[in-house]
N, CA, C and O atoms as a DFTB+ gen file, in Angstrom:
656 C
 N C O
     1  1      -4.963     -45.451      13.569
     2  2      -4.647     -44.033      13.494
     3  2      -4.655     -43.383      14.879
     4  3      -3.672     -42.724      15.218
     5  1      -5.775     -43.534      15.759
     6  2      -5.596     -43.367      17.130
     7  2      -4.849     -43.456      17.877
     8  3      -4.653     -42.600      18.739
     9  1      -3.889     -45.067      17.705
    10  2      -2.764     -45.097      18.474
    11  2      -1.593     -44.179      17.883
    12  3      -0.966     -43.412      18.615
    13  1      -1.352     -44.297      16.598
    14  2      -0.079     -43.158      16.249
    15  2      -0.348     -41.788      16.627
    16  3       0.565     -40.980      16.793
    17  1      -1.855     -41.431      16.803
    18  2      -2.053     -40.167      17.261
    19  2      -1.608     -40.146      18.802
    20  3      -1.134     -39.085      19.208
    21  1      -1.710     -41.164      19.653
    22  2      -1.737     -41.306      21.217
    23  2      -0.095     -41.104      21.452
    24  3       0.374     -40.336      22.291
    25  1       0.608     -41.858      20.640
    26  2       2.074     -41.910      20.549
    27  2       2.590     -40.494      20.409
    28  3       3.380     -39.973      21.196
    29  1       2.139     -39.993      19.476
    30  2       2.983     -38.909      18.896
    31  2       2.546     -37.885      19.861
    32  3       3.517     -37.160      20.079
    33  1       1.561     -37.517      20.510
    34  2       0.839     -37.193      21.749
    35  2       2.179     -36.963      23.090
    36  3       2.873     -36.049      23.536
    37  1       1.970     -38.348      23.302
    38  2       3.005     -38.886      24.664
    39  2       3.960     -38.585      24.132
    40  3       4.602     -38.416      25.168
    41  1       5.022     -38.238      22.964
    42  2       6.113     -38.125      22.599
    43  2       6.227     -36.431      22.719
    44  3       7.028     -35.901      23.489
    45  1       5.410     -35.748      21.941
    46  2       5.254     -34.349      22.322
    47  2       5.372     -33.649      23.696
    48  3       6.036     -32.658      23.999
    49  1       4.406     -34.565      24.588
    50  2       4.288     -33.845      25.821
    51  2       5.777     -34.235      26.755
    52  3       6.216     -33.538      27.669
    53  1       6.378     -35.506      26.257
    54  2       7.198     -36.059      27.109
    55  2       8.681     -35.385      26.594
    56  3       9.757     -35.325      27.189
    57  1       8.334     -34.960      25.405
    58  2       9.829     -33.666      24.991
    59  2       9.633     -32.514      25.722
    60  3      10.412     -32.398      26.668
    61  1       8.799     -31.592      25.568
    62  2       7.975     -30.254      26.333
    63  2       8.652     -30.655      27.599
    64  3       9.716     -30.060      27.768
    65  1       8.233     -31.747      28.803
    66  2       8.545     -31.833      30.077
    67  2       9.633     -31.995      30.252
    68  3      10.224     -31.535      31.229
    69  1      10.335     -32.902      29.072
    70  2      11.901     -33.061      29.696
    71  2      12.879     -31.762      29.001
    72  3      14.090     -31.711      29.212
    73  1      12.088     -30.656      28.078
    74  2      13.305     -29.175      28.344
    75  2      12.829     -28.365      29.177
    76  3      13.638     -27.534      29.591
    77  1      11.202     -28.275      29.802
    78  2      10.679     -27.442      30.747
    79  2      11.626     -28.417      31.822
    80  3      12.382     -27.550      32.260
    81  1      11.957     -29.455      32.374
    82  2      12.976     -29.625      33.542
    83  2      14.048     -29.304      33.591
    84  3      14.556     -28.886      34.631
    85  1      14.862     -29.449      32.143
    86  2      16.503     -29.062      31.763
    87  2      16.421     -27.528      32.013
    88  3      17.520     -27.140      32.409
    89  1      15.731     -26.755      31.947
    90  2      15.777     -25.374      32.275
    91  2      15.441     -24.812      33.549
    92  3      15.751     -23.739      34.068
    93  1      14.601     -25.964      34.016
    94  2      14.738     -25.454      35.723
    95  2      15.009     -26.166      36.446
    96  3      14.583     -25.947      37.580
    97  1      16.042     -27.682      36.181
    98  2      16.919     -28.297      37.163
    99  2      17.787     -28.640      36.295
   100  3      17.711     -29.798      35.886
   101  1      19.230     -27.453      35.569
   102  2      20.301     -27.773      34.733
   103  2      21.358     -28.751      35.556
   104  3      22.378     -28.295      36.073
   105  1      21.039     -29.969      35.606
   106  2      21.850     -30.596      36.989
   107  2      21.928     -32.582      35.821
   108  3      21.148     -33.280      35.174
   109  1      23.402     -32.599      36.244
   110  2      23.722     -33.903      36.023
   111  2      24.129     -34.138      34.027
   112  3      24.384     -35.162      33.394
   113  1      24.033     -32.882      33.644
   114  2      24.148     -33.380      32.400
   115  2      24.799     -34.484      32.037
   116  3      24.111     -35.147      31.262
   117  1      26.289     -35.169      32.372
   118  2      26.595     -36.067      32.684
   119  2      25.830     -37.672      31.917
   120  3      26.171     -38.551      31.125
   121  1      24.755     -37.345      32.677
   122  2      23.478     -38.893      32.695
   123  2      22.608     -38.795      31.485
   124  3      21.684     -39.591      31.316
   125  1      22.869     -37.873      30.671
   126  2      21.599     -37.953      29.253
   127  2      20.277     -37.685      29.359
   128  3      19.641     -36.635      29.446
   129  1      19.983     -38.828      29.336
   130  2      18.209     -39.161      29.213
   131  2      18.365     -39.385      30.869
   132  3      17.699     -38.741      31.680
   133  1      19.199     -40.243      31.181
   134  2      18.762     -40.745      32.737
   135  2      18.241     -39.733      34.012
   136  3      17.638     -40.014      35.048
   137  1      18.711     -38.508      33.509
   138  2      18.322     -37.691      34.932
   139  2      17.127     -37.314      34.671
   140  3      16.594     -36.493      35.417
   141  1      16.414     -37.852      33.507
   142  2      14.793     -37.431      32.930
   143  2      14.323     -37.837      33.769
   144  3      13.722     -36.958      34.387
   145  1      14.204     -39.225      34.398
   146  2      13.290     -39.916      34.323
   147  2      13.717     -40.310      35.983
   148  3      14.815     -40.058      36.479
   149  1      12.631     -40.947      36.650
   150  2      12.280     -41.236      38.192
   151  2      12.750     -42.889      38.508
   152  3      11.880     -43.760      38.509
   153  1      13.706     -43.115      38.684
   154  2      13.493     -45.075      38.375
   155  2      12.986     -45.571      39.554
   156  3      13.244     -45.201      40.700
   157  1      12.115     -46.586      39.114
   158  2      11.104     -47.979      40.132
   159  2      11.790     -48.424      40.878
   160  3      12.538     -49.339      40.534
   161  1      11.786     -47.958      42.117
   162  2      12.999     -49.044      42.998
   163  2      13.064     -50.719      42.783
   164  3      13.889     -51.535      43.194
   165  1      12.036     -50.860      42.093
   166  2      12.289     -52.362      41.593
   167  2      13.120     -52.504      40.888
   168  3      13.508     -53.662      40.739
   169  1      13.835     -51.347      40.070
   170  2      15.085     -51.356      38.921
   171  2      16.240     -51.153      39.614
   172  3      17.301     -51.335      39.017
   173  1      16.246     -50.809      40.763
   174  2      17.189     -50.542      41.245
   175  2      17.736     -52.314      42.468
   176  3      17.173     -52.395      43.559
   177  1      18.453     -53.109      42.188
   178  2      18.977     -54.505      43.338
   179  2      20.269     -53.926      43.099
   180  3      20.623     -52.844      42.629
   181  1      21.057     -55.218      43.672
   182  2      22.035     -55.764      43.475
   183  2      22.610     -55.450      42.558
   184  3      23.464     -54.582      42.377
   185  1      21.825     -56.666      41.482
   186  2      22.388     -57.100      39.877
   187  2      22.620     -55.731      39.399
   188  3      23.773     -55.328      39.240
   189  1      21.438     -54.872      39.121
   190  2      21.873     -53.899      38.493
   191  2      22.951     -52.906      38.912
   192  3      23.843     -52.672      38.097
   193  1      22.966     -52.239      40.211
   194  2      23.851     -51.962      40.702
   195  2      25.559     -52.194      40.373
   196  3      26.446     -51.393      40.078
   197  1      25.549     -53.632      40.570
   198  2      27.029     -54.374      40.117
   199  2      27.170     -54.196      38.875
   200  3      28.279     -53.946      38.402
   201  1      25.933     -54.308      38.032
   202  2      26.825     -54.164      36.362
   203  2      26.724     -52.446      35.986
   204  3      27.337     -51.969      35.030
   205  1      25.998     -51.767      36.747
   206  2      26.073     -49.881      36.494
   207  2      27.922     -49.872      37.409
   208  3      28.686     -49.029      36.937
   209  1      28.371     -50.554      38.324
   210  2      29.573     -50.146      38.619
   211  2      30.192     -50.792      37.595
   212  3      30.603     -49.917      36.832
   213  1      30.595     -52.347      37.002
   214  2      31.399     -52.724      36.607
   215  2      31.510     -51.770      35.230
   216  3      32.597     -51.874      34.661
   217  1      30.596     -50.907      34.645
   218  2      29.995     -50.063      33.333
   219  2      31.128     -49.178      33.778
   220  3      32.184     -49.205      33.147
   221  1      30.971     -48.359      34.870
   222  2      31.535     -47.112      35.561
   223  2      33.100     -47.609      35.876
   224  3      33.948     -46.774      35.561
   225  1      33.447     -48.475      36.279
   226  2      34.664     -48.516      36.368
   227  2      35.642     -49.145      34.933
   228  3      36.693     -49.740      35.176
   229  1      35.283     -48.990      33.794
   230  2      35.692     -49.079      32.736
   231  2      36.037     -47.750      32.141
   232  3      36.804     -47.664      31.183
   233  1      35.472     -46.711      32.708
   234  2      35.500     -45.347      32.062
   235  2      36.960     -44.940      32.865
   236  3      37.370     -45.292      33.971
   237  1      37.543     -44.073      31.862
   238  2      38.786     -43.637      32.523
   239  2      38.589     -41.940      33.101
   240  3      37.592     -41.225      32.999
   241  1      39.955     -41.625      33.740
   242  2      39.713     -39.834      34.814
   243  2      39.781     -39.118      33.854
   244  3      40.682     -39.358      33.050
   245  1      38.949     -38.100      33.619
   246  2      39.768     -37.185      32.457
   247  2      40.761     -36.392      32.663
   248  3      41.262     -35.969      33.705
   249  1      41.049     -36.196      31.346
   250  2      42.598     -35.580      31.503
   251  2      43.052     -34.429      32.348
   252  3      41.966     -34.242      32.898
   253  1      43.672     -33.706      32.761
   254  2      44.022     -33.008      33.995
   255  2      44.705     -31.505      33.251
   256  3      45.829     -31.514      32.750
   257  1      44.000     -30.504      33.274
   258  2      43.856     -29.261      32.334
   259  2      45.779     -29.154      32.489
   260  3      46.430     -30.052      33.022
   261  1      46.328     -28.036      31.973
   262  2      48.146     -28.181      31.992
   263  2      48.391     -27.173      33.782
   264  3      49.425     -26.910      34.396
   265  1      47.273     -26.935      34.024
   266  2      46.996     -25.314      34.860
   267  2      46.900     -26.075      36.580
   268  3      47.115     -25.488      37.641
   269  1      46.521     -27.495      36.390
   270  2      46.411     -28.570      37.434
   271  2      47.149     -29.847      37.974
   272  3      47.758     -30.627      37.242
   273  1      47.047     -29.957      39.140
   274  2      48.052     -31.589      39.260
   275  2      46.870     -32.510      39.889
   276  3      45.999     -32.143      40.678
   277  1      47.001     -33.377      39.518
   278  2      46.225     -34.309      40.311
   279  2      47.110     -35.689      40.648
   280  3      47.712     -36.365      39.814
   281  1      47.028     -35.948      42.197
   282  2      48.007     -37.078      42.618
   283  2      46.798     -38.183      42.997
   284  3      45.574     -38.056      43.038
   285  1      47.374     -38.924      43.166
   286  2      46.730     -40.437      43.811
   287  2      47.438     -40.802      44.619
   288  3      48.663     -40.826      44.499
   289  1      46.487     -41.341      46.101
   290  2      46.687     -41.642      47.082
   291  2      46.049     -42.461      47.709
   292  3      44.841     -42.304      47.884
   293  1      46.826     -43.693      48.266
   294  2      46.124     -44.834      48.664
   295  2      46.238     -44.338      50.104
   296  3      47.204     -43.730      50.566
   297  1      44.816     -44.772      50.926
   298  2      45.251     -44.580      53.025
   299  2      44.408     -45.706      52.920
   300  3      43.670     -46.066      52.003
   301  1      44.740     -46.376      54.428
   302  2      44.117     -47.234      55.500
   303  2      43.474     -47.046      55.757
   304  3      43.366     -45.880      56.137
   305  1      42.175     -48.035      55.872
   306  2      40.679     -47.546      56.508
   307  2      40.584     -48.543      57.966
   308  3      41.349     -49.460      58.264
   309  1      39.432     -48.056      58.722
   310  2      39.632     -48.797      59.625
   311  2      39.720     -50.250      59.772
   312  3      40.231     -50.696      60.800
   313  1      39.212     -51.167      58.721
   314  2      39.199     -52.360      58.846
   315  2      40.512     -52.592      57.744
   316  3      40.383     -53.305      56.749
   317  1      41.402     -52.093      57.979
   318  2      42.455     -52.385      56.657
   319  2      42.588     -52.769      55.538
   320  3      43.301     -53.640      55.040
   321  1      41.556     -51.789      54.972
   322  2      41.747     -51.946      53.392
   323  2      42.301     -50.819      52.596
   324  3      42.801     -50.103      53.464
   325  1      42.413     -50.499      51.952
   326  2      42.638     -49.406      50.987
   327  2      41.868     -48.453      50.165
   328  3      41.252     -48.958      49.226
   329  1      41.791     -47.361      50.304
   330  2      40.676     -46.558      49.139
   331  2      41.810     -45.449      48.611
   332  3      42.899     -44.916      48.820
   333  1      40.790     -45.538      47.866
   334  2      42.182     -44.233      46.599
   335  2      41.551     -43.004      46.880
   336  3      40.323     -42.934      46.836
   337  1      42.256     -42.014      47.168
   338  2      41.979     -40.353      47.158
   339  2      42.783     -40.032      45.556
   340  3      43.768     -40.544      45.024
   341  1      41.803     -38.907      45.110
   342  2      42.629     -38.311      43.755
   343  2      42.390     -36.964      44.767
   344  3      41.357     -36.731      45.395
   345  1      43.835     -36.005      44.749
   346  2      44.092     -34.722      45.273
   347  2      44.334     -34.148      43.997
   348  3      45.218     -34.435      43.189
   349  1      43.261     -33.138      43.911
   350  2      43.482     -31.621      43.122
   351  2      44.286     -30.259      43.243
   352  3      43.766     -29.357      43.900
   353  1      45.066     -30.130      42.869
   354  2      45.777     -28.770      43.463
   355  2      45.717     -27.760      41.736
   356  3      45.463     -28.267      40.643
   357  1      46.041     -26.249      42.009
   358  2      46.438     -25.566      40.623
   359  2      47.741     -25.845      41.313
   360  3      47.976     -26.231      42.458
   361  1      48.660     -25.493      40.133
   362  2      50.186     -25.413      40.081
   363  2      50.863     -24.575      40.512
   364  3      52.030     -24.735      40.869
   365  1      50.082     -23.292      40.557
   366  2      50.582     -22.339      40.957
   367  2      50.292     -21.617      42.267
   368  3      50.586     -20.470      42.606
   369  1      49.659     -22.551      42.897
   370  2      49.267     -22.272      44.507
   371  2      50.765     -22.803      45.764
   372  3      51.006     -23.846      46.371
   373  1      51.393     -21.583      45.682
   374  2      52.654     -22.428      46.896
   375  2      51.938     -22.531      48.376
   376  3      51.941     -23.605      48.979
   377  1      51.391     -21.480      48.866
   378  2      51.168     -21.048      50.108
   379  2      49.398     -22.178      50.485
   380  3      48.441     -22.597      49.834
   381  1      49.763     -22.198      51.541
   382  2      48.811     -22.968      52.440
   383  2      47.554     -22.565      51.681
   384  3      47.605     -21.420      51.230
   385  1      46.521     -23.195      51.456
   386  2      45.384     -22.887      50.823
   387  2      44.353     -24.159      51.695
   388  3      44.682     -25.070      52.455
   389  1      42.673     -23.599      51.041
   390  2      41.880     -24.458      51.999
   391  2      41.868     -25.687      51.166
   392  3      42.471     -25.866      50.108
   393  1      40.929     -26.678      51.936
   394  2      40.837     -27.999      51.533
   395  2      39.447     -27.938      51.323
   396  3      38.758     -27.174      51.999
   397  1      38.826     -28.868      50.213
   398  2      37.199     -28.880      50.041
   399  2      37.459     -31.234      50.558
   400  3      38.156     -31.925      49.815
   401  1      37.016     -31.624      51.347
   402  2      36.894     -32.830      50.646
   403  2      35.152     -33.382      50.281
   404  3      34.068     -33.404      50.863
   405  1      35.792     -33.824      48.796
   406  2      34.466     -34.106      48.064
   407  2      34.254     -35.547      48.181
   408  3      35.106     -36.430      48.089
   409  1      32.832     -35.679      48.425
   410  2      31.880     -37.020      48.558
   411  2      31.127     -37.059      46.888
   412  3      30.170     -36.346      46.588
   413  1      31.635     -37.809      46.162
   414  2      30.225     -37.639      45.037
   415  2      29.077     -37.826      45.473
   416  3      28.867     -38.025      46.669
   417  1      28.164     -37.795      44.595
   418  2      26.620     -38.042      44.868
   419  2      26.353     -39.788      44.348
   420  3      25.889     -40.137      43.263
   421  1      26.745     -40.578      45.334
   422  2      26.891     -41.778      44.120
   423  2      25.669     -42.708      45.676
   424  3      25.577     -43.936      45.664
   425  1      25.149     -42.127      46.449
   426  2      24.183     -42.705      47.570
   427  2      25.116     -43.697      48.379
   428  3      24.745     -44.295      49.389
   429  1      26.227     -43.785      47.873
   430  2      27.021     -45.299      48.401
   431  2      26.632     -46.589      48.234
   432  3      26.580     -47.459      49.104
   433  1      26.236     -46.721      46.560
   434  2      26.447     -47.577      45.892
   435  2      26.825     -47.463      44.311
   436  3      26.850     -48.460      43.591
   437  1      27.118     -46.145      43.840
   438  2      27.049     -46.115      42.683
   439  2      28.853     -45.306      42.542
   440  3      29.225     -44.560      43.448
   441  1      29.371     -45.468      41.864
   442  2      31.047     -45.376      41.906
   443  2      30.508     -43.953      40.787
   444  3      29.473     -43.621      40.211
   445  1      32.160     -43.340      40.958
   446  2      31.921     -42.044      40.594
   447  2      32.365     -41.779      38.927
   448  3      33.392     -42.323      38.522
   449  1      31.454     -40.830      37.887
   450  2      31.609     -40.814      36.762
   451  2      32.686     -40.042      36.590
   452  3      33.096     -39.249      37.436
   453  1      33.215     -40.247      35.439
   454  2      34.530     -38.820      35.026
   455  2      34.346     -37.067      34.903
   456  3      35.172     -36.154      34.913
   457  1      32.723     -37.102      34.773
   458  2      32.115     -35.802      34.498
   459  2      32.198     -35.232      35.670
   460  3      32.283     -34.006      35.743
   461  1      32.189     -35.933      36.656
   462  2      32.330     -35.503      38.387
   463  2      33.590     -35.143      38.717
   464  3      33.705     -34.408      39.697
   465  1      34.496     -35.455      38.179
   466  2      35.886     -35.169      38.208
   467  2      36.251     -33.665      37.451
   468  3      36.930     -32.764      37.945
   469  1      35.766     -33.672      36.458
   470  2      35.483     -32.067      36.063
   471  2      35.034     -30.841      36.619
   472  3      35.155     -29.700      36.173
   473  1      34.529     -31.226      37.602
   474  2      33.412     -30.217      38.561
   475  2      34.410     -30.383      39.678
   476  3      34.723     -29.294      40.158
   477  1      34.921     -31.275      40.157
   478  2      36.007     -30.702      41.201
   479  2      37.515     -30.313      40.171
   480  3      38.503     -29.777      40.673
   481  1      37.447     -30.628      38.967
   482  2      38.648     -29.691      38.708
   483  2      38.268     -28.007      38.918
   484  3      39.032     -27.374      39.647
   485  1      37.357     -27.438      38.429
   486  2      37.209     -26.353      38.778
   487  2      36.862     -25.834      39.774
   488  3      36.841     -24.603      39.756
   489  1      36.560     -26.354      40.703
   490  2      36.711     -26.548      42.427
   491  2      37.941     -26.223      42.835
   492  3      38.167     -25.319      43.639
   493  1      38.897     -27.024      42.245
   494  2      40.334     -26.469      42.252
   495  2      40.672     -25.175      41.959
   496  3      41.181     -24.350      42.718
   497  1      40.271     -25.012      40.500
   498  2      40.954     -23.886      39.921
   499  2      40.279     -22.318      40.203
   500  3      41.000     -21.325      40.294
   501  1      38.658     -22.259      40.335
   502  2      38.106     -21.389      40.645
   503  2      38.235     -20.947      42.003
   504  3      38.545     -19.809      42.355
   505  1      37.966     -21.964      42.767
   506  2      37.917     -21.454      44.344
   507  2      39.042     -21.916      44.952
   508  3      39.042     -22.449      46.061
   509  1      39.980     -21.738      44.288
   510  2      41.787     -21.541      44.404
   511  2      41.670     -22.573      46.113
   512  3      41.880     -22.114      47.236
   513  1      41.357     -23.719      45.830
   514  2      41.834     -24.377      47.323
   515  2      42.047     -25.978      46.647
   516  3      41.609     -26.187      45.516
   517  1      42.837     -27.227      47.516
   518  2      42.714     -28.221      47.032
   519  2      41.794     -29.065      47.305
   520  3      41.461     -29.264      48.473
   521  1      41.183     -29.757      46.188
   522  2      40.205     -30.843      46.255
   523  2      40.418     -32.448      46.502
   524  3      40.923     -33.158      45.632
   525  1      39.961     -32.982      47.843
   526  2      40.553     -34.409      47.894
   527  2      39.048     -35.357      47.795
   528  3      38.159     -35.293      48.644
   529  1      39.015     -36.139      46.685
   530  2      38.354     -36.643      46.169
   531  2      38.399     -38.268      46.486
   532  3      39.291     -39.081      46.248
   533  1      36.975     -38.454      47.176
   534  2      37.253     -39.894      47.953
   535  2      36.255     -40.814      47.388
   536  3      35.046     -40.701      47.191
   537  1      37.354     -42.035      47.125
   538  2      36.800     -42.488      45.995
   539  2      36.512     -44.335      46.955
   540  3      37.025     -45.445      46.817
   541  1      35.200     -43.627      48.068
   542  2      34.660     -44.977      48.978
   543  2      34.141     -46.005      47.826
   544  3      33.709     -45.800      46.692
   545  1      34.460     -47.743      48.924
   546  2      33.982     -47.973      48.638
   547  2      32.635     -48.189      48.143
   548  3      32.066     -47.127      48.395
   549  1      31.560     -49.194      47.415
   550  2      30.233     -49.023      47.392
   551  2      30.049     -50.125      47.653
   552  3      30.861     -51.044      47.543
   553  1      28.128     -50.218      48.319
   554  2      27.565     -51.521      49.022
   555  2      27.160     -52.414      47.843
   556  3      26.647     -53.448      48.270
   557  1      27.196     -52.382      46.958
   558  2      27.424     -53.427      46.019
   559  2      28.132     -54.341      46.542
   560  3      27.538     -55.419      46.590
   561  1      29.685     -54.347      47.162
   562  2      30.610     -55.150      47.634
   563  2      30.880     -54.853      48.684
   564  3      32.015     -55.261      48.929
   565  1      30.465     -54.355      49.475
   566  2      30.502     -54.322      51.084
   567  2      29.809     -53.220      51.727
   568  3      29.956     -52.009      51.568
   569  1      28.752     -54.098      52.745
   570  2      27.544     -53.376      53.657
   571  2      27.724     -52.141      54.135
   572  3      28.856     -51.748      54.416
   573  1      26.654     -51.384      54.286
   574  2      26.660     -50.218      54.880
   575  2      26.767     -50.996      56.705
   576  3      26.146     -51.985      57.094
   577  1      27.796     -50.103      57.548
   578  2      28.315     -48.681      56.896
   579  2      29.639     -48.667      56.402
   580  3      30.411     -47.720      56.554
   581  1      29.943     -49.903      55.706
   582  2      31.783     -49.379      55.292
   583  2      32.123     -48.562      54.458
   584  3      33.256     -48.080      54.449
   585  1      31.039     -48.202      53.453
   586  2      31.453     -46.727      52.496
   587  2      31.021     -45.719      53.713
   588  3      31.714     -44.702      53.695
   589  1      30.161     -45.742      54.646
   590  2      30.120     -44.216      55.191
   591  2      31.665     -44.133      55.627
   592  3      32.297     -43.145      55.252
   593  1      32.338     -45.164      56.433
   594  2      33.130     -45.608      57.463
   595  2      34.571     -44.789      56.691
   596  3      35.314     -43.930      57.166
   597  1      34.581     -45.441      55.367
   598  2      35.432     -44.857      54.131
   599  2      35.595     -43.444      54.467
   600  3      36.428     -42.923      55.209
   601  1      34.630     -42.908      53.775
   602  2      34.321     -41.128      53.901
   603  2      34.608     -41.003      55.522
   604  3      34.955     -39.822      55.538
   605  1      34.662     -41.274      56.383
   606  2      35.233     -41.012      57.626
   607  2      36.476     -40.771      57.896
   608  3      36.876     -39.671      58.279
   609  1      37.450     -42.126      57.661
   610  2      38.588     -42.678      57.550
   611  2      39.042     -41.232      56.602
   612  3      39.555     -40.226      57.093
   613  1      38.786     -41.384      55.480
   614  2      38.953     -40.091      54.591
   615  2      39.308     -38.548      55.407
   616  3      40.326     -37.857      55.381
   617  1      38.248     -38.403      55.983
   618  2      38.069     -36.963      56.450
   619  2      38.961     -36.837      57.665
   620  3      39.033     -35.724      58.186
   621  1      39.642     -37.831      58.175
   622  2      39.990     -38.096      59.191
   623  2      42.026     -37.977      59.264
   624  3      42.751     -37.611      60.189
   625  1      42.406     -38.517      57.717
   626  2      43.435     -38.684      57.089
   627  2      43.790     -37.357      56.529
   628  3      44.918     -36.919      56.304
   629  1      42.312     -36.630      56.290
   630  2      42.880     -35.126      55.752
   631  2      43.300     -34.292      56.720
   632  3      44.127     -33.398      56.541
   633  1      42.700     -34.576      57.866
   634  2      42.689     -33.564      58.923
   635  2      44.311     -33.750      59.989
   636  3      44.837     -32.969      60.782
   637  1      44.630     -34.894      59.610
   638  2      45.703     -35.053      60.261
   639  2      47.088     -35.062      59.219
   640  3      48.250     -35.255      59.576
   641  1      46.585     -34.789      57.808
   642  2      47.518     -34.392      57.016
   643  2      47.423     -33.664      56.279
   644  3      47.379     -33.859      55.064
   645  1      47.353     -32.317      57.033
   646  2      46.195     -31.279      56.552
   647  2      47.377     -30.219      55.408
   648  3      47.066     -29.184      54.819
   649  1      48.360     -30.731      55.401
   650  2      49.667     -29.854      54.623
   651  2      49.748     -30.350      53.316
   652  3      50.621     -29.942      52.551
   653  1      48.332     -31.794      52.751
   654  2      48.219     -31.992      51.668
   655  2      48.235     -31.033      50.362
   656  3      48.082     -31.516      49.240
């Protein structure tokens, strides 16, 4: 009886903490349960890493509101490979407007979710400028610094084709 009391205990207090956090860090909904919780850098190698991307790159972009365009764009990085930019524009923007370019929050190893793609659509549409969305590699498959190097190459491609 003690232990179902201890359980139901830890289950109580551990609901209480995780909506006392959802109300004062509304961030990542996205992740579920996962942004609850603190993970053991022991959970975090390689292995896991590679199968949280191969997970993530099964998910598809979401769909693109009727009010938006979104293009794809392959550039050259310095060691000649390829990374894909997705560019956000509204439709109805003719005239020169600013550029945001977005880095997800992925540390440069974790590839980017579709829910993240939502948050720069309205990046687009709210703060009326286009969003170029750089989609580096991660050190899962090649050492730091070639994803910083990426996001470089990136920022570097916007600036010299800044009429995107």
């Amino acid at each position: 009886m003690k232990k179902k009391l201890a359980i139901l205990g830890a289950l109580v207090l551990g609901s209480a903490w995780c909506i006392h956090r959802n109300r004062k860090y509304p961030l990542a909904k996205g992740y579920g349960l996962f942004n609850k919780v603190a993970i053991n850098g022991a959970v975090i190698n390689t292995h896991t890493v590679k199968l949280g991307n191969k997970l993530l790159a099964y998910k598809n972009l979401p769909n693109v509101p009727s009010n938006l365009i979104r293009e794809s764009k392959k550039i050259k990085t310095r060691d000649n490979a390829e990374i894909n930019l997705s560019i956000y524009k509204a439709k109805d923007m003719n005239e020169k407007q600013p550029c945001l370019v977005y880095f997800h929050g992925g540390g440069f190893f974790l590839k980017d979710e579709a829910y993240i793609h939502k948050i720069v659509m309205k990046y687009a549409l709210f703060a009326k400028c286009t969003v170029v969305f750089v989609h580096y590699r991660t050190c899962d498959g090649y050492l730091f610094p070639t994803p910083f190097y990426d996001c470089c190459d990136a920022m570097e491609y916007v600036w010299e084709n800044a009429e995107i």
